[in-house]
C-alpha positions as CSV (number, residue, x, y, z in Angstrom):
1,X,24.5,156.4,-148.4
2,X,25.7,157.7,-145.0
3,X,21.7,158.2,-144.5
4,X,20.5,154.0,-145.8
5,X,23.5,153.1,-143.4
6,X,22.0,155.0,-140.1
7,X,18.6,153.8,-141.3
8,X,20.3,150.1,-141.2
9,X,21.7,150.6,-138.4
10,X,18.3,151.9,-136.6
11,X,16.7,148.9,-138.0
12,X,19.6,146.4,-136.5
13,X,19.1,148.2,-133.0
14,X,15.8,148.1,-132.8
15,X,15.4,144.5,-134.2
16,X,18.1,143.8,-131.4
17,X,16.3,146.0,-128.7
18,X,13.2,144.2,-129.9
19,X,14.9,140.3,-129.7
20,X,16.5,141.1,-126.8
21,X,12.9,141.8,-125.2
22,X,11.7,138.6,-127.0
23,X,14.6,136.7,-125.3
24,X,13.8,138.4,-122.0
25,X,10.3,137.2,-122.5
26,X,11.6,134.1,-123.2
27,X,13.5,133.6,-120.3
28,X,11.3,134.8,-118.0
29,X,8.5,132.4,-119.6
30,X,11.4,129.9,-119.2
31,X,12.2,130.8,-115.7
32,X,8.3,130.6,-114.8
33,X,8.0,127.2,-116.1
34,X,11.3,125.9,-114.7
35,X,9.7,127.0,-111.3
36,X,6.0,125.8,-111.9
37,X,8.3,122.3,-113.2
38,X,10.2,122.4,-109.6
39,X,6.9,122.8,-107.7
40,X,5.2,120.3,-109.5
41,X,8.2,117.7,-108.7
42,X,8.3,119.1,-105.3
43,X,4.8,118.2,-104.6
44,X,4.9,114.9,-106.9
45,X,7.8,113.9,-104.8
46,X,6.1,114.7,-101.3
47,X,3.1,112.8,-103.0
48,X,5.5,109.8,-103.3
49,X,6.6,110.5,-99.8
50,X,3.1,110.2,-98.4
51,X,2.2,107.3,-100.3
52,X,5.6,105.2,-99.5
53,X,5.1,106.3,-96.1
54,X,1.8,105.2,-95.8
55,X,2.7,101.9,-97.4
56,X,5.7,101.5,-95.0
57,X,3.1,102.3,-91.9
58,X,0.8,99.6,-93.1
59,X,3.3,97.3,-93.4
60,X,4.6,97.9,-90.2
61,X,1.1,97.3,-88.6
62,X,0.8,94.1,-90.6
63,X,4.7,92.9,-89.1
64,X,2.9,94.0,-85.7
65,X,-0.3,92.3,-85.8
66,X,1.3,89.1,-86.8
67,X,3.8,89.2,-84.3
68,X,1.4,89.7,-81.7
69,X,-0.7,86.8,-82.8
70,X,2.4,84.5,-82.7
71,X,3.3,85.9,-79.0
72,X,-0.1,85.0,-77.8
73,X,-0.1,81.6,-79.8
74,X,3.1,80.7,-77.9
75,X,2.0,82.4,-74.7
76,X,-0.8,79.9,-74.8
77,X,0.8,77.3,-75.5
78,X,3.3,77.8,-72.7
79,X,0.5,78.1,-70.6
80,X,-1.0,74.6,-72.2
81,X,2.3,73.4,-71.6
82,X,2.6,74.5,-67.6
83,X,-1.2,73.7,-67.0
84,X,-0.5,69.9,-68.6
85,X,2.5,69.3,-66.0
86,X,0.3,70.2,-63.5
87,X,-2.5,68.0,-64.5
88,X,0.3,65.1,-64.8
89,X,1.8,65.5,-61.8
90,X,-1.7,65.9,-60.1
91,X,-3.0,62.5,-61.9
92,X,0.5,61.1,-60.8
93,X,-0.1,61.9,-56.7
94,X,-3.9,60.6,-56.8
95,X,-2.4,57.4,-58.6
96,X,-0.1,56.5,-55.5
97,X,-1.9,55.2,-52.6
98,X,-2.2,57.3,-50.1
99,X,-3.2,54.7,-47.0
100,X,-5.6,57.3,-46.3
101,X,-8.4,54.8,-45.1
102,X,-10.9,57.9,-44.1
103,X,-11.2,59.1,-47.7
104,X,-11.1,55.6,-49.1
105,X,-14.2,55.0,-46.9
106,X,-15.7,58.0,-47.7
107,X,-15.9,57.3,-50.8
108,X,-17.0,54.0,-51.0
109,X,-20.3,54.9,-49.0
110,X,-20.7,57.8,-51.4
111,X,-20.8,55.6,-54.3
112,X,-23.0,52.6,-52.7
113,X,-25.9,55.5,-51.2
114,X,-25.6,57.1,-54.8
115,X,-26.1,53.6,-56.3
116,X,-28.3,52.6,-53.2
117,X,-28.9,49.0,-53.7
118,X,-27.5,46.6,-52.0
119,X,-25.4,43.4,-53.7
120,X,-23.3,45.9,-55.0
121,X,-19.6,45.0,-55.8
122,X,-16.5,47.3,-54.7
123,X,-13.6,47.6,-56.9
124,X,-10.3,49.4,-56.1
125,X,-6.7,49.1,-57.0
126,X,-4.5,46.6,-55.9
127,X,-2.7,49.0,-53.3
128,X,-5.9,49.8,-51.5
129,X,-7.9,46.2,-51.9
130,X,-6.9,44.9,-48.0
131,X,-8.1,48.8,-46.5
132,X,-11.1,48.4,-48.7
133,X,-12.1,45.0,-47.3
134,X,-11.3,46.1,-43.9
135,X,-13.4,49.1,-44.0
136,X,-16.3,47.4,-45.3
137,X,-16.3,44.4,-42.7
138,X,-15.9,47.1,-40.3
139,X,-19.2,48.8,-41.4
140,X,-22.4,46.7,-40.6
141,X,-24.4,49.1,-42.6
142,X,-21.9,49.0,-45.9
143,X,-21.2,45.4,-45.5
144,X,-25.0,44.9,-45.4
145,X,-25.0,46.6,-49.2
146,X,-21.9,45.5,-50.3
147,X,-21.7,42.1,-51.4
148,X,-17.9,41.8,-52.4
149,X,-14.9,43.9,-52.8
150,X,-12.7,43.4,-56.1
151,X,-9.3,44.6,-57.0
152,X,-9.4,46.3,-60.7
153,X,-7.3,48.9,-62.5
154,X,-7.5,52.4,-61.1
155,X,-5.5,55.0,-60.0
156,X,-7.1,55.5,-56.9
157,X,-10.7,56.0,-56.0
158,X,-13.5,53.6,-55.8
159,X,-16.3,52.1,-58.9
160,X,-19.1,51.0,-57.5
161,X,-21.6,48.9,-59.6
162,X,-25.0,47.1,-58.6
163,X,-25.4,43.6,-58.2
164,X,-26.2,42.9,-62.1
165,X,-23.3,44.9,-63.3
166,X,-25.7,47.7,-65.6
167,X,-25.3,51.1,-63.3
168,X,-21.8,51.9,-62.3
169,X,-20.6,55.0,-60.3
170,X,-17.1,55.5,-60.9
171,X,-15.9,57.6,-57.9
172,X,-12.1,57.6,-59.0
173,X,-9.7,60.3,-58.6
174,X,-9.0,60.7,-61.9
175,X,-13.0,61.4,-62.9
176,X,-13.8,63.8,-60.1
177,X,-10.7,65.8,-61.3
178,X,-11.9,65.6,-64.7
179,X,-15.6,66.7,-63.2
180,X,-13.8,70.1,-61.5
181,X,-11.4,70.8,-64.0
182,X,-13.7,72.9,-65.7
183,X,-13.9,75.1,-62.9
184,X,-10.4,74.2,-61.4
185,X,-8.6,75.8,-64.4
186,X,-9.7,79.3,-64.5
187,X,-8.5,79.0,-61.0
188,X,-4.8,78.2,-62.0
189,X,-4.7,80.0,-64.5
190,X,-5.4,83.1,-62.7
191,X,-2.8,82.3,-60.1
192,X,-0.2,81.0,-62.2
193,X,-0.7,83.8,-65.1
């Protein structure tokens, strides 16, 4: 029996050599996928990374696009804002009379050659009615196509219109600055901005 015992025992060491190389195996297998399983959430999670970065960079852009349209928005409207003042102050100076009787004349003979008839009627503002009347009795040739002068409601400047009141040449302040604004505001802006 001595003999069946060393044959069980044989058995039992080679069914343990043999398990023990099937658990080796197994490990190692184990160990292999555990790795392969780190490497694959390694490069998942650098995957994520990207992406979230990617999403966070786009975003980012977005924030900065929009904020750069709301800084020129306000930039021009601060700009609108500046270039108004100056057009109300401006409008405010041409209002006031300036007793300047040279430019008052000048353009008074501007708008009756433009209109070039004669019978024409003269208005101006109430400040500036007595220098218009002077200047036109001064002139032989103007009083010879001007047939009266009239106060009305301007801010400084002259209308002309002809003797049946249909053509009118309004030679105001306030519509020759509207005529060079066009080209006046470029100007300012490039020396204010």
């Amino acid at each position: 029996m001595a003999g069946m015992e060393k044959i069980g025992e044989a058995i039992l060491d080679k069914v343990k050599v043999e398990a023990e190389g099937i658990l080796s195996d197994a490990r190692e297998k184990a160990a292999q996928e555990i790795a392969k399983a780190k490497e694959q959430k390694a490069v998942l999670l650098e995957g994520e990374k990207a992406k979230l970065l990617q999403e966070a960079n786009e975003e980012a852009a977005r924030i900065e696009a929009r904020a750069l349209v709301e800084a020129r928005r306000e930039l021009a409207q601060a700009k609108s804002v500046v270039i108004d003042k100056i057009l109300t102050g401006a409008k405010k100076e041409l209002a006031r009379p300036s007793g300047d009787k040279e430019s008052l004349g000048r353009l008074i003979k501007e708008a009756v050659t433009t209109l070039g008839s004669s019978g024409c009627r003269v208005y101006v503002s109430a400040a500036e009615l007595k220098a218009a009347k002077d200047l036109v009795a001064k002139d032989k040739a103007l009083s010879a196509q001007v047939a009266e002068v009239k106060e009305l409601d301007l801010g400084g400047g002259v209308v002309v219109e002809d003797s049946a009141g249909k053509i009118r040449i309004d030679n105001t302040y306030d519509t020759r600055l509207e005529m060079i604004l066009p080209s006046l505001l470029p100007e300012v802006g490039k020396e204010l901005f």
